[in-house]
LODRENKE-191773 format. One record per residue (C-alpha): x, y, z. Coordinates in steps of 0.5 Angstrom, whole numbers, padded with zeros to 4 digits, always signed. Layout:
# LODRENKE-191773
XYZ
...
This chain:
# LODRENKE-191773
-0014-0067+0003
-0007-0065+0006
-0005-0070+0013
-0005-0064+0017
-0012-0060+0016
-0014-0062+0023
-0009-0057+0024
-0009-0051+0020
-0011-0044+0024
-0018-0042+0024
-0016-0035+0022
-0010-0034+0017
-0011-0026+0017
-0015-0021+0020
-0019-0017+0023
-0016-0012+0018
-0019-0006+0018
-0021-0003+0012
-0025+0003+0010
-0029+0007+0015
-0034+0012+0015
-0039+0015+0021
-0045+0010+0017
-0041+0003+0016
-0033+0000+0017
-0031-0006+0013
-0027-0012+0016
-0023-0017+0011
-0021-0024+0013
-0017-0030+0010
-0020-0037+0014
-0018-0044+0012
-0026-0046+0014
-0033-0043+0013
-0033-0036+0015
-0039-0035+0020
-0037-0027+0025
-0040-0023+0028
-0038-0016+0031
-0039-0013+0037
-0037-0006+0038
-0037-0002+0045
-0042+0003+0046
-0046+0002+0040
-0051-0004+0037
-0049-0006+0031
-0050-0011+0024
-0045-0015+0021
-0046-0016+0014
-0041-0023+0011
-0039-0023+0005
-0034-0029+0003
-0030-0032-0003
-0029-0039-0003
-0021-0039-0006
-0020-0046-0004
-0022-0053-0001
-0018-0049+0005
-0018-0042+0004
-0024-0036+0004
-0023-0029+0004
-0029-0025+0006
-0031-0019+0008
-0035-0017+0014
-0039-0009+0013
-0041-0007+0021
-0047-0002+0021
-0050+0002+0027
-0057-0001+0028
-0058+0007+0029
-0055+0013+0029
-0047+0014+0026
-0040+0011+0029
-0036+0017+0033
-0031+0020+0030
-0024+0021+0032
-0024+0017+0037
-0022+0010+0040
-0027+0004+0038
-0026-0002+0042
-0029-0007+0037
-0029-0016+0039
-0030-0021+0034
-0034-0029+0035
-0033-0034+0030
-0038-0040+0030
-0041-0037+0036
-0034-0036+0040
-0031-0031+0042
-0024-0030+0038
-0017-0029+0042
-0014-0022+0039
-0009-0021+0045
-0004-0021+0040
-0007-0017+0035
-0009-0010+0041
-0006-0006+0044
-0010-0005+0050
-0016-0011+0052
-0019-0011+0045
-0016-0008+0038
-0019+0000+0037
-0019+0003+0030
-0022+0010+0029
-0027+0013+0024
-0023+0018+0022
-0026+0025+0020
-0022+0030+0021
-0015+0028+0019
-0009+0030+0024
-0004+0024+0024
-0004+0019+0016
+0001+0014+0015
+0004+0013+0008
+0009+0009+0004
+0009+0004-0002
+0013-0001-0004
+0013-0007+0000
+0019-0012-0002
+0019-0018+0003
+0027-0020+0001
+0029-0015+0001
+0035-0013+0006
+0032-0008+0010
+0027-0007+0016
+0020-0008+0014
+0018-0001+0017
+0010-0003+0019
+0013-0004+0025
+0016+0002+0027
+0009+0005+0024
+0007-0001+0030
+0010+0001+0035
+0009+0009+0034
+0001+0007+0034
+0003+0005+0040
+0005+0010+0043
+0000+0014+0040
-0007+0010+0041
-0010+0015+0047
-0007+0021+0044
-0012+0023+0039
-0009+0029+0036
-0002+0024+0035
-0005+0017+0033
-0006+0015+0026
-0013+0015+0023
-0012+0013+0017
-0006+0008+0013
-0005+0009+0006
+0000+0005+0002
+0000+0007-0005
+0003+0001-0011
+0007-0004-0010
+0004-0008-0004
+0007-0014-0008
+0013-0016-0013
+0009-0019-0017
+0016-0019-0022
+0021-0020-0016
+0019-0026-0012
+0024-0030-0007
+0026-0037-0009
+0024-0039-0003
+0018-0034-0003
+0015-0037-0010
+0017-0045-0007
+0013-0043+0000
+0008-0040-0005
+0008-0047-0008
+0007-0051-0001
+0001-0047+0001
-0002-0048-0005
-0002-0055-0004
-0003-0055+0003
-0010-0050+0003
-0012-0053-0004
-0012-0046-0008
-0016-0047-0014
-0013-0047-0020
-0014-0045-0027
-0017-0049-0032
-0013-0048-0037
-0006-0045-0037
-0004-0042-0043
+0003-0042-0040
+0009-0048-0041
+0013-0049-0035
+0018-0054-0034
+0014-0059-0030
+0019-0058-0023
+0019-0052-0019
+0027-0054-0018
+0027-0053-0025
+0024-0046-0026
+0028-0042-0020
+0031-0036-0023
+0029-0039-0030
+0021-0038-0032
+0024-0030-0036
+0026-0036-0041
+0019-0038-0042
+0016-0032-0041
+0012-0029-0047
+0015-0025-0053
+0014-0023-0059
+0018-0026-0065
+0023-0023-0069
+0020-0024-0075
+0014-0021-0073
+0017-0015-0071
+0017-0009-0076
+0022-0008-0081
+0022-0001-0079
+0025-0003-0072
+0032-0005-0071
+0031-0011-0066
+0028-0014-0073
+0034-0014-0077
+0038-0016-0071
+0034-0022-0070
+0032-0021-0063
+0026-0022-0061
+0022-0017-0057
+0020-0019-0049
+0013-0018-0046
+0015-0017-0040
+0020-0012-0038
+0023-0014-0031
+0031-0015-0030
+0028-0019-0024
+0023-0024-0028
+0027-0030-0026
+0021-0032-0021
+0015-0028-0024
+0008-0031-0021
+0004-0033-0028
-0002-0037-0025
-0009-0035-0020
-0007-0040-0015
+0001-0036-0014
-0002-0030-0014
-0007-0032-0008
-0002-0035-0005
+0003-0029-0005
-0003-0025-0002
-0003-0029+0003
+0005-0029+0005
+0005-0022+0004
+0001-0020+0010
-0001-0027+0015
+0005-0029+0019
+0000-0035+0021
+0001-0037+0014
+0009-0039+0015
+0008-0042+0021
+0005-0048+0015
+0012-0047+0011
+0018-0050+0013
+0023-0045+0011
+0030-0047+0014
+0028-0053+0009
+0028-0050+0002
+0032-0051-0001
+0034-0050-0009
+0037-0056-0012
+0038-0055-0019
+0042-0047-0017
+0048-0044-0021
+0054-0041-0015
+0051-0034-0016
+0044-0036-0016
+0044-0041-0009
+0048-0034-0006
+0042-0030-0008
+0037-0036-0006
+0041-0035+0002
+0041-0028+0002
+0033-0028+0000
+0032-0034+0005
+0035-0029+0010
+0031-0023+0009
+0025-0027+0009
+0027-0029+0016
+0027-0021+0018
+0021-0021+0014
+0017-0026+0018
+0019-0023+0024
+0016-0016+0023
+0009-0019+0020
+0006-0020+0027
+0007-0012+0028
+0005-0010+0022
-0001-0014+0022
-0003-0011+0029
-0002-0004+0025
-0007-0007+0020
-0012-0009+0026
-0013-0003+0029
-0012+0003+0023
-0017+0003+0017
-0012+0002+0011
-0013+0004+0004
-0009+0002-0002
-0008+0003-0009
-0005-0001-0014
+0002+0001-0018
+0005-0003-0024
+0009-0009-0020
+0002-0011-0016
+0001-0014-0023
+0008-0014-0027
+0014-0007-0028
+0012-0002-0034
+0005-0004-0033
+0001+0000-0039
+0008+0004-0040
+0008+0005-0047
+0001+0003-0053
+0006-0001-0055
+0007-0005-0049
-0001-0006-0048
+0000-0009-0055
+0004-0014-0054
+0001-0016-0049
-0007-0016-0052
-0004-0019-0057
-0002-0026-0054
-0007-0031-0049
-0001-0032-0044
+0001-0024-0044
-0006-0024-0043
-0008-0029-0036
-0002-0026-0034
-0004-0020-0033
-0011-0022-0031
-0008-0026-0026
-0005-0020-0022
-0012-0015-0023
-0016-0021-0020
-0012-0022-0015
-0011-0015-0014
-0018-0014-0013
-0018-0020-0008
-0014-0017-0003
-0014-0009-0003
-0019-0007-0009
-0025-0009-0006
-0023-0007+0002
-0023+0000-0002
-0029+0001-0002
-0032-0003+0002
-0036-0008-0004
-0039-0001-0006
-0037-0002-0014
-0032-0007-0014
-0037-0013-0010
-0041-0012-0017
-0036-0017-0020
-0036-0022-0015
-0042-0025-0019
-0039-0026-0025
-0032-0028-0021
-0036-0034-0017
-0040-0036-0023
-0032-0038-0026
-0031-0043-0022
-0032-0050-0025
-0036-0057-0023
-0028-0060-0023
-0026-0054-0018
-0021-0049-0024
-0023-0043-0025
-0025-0041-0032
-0023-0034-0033
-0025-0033-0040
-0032-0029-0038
-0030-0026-0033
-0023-0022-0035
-0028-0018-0040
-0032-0016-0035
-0024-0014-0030
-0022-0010-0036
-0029-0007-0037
-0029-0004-0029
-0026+0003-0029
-0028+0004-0021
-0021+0003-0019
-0020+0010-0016
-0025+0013-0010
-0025+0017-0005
-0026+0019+0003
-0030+0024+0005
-0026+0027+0011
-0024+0033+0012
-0019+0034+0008
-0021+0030+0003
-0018+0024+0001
-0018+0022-0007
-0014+0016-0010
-0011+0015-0016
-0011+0009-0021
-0006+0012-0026
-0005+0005-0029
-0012+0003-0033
-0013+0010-0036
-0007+0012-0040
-0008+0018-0044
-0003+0013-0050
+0001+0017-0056
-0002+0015-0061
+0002+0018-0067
+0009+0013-0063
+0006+0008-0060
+0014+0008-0057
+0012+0014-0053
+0011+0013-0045
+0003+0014-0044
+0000+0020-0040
-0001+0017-0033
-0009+0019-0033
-0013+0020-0039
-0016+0027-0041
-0024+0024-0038
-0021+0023-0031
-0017+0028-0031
-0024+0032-0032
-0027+0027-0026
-0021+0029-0022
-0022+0036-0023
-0029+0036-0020
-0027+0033-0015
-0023+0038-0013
-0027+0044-0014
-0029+0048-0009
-0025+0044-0004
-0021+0047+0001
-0015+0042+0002
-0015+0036-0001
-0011+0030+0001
-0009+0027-0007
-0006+0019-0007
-0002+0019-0014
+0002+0012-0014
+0008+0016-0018
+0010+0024-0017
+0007+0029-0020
+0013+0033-0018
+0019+0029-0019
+0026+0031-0019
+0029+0034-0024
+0036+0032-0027
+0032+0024-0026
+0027+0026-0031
+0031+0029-0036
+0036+0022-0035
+0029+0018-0037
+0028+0023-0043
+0034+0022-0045
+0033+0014-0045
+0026+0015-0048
+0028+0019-0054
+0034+0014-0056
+0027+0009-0056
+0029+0006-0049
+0023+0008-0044
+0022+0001-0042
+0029+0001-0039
+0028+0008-0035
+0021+0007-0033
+0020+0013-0036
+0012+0013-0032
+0013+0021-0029
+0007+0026-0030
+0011+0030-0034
+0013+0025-0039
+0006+0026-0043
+0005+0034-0046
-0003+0033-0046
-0003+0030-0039
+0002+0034-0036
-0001+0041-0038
-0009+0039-0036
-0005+0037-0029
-0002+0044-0029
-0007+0047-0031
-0013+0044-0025
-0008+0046-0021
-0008+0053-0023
-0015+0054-0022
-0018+0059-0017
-0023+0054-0015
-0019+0048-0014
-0016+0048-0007
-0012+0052-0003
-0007+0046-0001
-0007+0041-0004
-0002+0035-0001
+0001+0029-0005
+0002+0023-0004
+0007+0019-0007
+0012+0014-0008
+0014+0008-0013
+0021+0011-0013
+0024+0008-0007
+0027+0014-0004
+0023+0020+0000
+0023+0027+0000
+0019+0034+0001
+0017+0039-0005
+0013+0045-0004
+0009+0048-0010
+0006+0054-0012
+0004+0058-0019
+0009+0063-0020
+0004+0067-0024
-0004+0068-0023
-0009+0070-0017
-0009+0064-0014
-0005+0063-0007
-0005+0056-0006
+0001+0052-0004
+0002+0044-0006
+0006+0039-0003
+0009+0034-0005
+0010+0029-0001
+0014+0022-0003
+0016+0016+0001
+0019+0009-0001
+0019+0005+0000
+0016+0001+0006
+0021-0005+0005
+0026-0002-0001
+0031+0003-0002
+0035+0006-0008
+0041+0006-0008
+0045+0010-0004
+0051+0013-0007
+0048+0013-0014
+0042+0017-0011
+0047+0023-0008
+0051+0023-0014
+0043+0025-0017
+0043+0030-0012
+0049+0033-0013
+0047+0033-0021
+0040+0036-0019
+0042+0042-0015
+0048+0044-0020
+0043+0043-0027
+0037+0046-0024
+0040+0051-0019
+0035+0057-0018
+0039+0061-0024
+0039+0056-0028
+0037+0057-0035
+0035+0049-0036
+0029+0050-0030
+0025+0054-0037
+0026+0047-0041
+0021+0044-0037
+0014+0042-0037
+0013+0045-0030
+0016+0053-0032
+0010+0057-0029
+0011+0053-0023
+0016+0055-0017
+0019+0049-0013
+0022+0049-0008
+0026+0043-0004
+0026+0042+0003
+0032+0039+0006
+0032+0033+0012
+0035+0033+0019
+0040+0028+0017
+0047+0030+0018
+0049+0033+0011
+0041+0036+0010
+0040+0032+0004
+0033+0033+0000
+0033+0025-0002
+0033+0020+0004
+0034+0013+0001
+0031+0009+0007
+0026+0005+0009
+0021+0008+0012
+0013+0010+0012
+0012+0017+0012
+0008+0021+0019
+0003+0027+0015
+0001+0031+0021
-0005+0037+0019
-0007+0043+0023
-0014+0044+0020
-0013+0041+0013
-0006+0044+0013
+0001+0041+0013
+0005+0041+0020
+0010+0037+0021
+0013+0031+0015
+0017+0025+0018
+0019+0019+0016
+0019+0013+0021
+0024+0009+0019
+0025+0001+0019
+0031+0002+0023
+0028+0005+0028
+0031+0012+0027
+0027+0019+0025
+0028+0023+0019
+0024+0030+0018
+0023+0035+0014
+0024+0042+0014
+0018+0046+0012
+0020+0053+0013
+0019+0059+0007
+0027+0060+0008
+0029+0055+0005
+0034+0057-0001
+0033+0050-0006
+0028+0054-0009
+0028+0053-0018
């Protein structure tokens, strides 16, 4: 028992709200005891529903679902909601804007927050904040406050974790005794010191013996990676890193049990200590900012999907990938670890336990008498699961992607980038859609993306190189991009639809209408990233720059492309230079008028705004 378990906060996270709908709303926490809460909502009687997962002698995560005793939550407006613990009532000063923390039921959607791609090192201001303070000011205003936080992929870096995040990881898995796995299929050197910046040698790969004569790697002896990240030094490998970065990501209360003045890498080369203080740095920043995100999470419902750096890079890019790791144990846990995590911490808060809480039985049944999880059993039954999308009944609609676990593969060239949904989800998607007046759809990779980058990636892919591009665009796959299109240019599909993107750690604004045909719709598309990441800035206005002068509206090349019955127009931003591309952390600002699109902002983490021009005149269209 650590020395200092007398000392640990009762709560290290929450309340964060999750989903919330007019019957029921879903409350997730992370404790060092047994939870016992209850929920008192102003104005209405309600029920608490507890639902806890015990992760370590010291950790719970659960889940409280509070329902009306009769009749539905309003709606739209402020609800005012109080938690007691053990029969006290919790402290949430720090956590509320007014007396108590208020979330909205949302309904009519007129303000939605959106981003992705929150990496806790790097240099930037975690944007959270801004959308805080905003919040802020907005609380009372019911036709300006956000209803409705949607962050879609890459919540962690599973592939790019800090040095001193993996050994502050390290230190929480002591002090909380997570529950580890029984067996690790994985070598590792004994000693953390020893693997800082290292672990992508020991990471699995396929020998070059036993690669196909017909590949070039074979014949220059070069073994093939599993794990394609440039950044895997400090790859998380076990559950208990998983959990234990979970935690780090979102409670500030857990750092207050990390010393992190007093991390230190030992065994570091000259390049690798300059990296381990500049991360050190930026995970100050970080820590700083993670009281007001999580004030942010306790009064706005937050939806999330996963993208492929919540569990690895180039997650299912490729058939050849989802072989490679099918094909080894270690490839296999390692994966495993970052869905069961994932489903943890966002995927069962997504739909309240509806579909995903299905798996807690066989997950809790994992645990051994020795307290090590025995994950044989029970990954079988993860990668059976095929509920990671969902939907949120408001008006407009909201649909959430998974373009992760139902690829559409290439089966003639393995080699070949996957379709990022597969022709029977694609089919559900087009239901969903039909006869829906606006749809709000969440898709954690564009659908429209810029062009010039997308003929860059296919350059790369045909030279046999898609791993190193990430080419994981929709329009990279023929069967997935042409049945897309084609739902689009349905007469009972929507007549807006916005799209919600990210994934590529840049932003902008993109309108969409079918150059031929008797539907007059108009598509958004709308892409933030990241929360807490950037492209790099010169690189991204030289890619500007090619893209305007290759894909002019006269340009013959815009025939060439998959989207050619489409007109797509380019929205410029207030910046100075009036660019289309805005590196910047930020999260976006979506406001509707009655299902449509009125206004696009991005709140950035140094505290500026950036918007978006919206008016037909705009001359960037191709």
């Amino acid at each position: 028992m650590p020395a200092n378990s007398a000392h640990l906060p009762y709560v290290l996270l929450g309340p964060m709200v999750r989903r919330a709908e007019p019957t029921q709303f879903c409350l997730q926490f992370v404790t060092t005891a047994a939870p016992d809460f209850e929920i008192e909502v102003e104005g209405t009687e309600v029920e608490s529903q507890l639902s806890k997962i015990r992760l370590g002698t010291y950790l719970y995560l659960c889940f409280v679902l509070v329902t009306p005793k009769t009749g539905r939550f309003a709606c739209d407006v402020n609800l005012s909601y109080r938690v007691k613990a053990n029969g006290q009532w919790l402290d949430l000063s720090e956590l509320s804007y007014t007396e108590a923390p208020q979330l909205m039921i949302p309904n009519t959607l007129r303000s939605v927050l959106h981003g992705s791609c929150r990496n806790p090192h790097h240099h930037s201001r975690d944007s959270l904040a801004s959308a805080d303070d905003y919040l802020s000011d907005t609380l009372h205003d019911s036709a300006k406050r956000p209803a409705l936080l949607i962050m879609s992929g890459d919540q962690i870096y599973a592939d790019d974790v800090a040095g001193p995040m993996l050994m502050a990881a390290h230190s929480l898995i002591a002090q909380l005794e997570i529950y580890p796995e029984d067996n690790v299929a994985l070598s590792l050197p004994d000693s953390l010191q020893q693997q800082l910046y290292q672990r992508h040698h020991w990471l699995p790969k396929t020998p070059w013996q036993e690669r196909s004569k017909w590949t070039l790697g074979h014949w220059l002896k070069k073994d093939e990676i599993h794990f394609s990240s440039v950044k895997a030094g400090n790859h998380l490998v076990t559950l208990e890193e998983f959990i234990a970065c979970y935690v780090l990501n979102f409670s500030s209360q857990a750092w207050q049990l990390v010393d992190l003045p007093q991390l230190h890498g030992q065994s570091l080369n000259h390049a690798q200590s300059l990296e381990f203080s500049a991360d050190k740095r930026a995970l100050e920043g970080f820590i700083d900012t993670l009281p007001a995100a999580q004030r942010l999470f306790a009064n706005v419902s937050t939806l999330m999907m996963f993208d492929d750096h919540d569990v690895t890079d180039d997650w299912n890019l490729t058939a050849r990938w989802e072989q490679n790791i099918a094909n080894s144990p270690a490839s296999r846990r390692i994966i495993a670890n970052g869905l069961i995590s994932y489903w943890l911490f966002q995927g069962m808060g997504n739909d309240a336990l509806a579909a995903t809480g299905k798996l807690l039985d066989g997950f809790t049944q994992s645990l051994t008498a020795h307290n090590k999880w025995a994950l044989t059993s029970f990954d079988k039954a993860l990668h059976r699961f095929t509920q990671w999308h969902y939907c949120l009944e408001t008006q407009p609609k909201v649909v959430v992607l998974d373009t992760r676990t139902h690829r559409w593969r290439n089966e003639q060239d393995f080699n070949e980038p996957s379709g990022l949904m597969d022709w029977e989800t694609l089919m559900e998607l087009q239901e969903q859609m039909l006869d829906q007046d606006s749809v709000l759809l969440v898709s954690p990779a564009p659908v429209f993306g810029v062009k010039a980058i997308e003929t860059i990636q296919a350059v790369f892919n045909a030279c046999g190189h898609p791993l190193v591009v990430d080419v994981e665009n929709w329009m990279a796959h023929e069967g997935a991009a042409k049945k897309l299109i084609d739902i689009f240019k349905r007469e009972d599909t929507p007549s807006e639809t916005i799209i919600l993107s990210g994934d590529v750690h840049y932003s902008f604004c993109f309108s969409v209408a079918a150059r031929f045909g008797r539907h007059d719709n108009r598509i958004w598309q709308l892409t933030s990233s990241g929360i807490k990441n950037e492209f790099p800035k010169r690189l991204l206005h030289v890619l500007e720059k090619l893209d305007t002068w290759l894909f002019a509206p006269w340009s013959p090349f815009n025939l060439f492309t998959k989207r050619w019955q489409l007109s797509v127009r380019k929205h410029h931003s207030d910046s100075p230079k009036k660019r289309y591309l805005v590196s910047a952390s930020a999260i976006s600002l979506v406001e509707l008028e009655q299902g449509r699109l009125s206004r696009y902002r991005l709140l950035r983490g140094d505290g500026e705004v950036t918007e978006f021009a919206l008016t037909e005149h705009d001359d960037m269209a191709c």
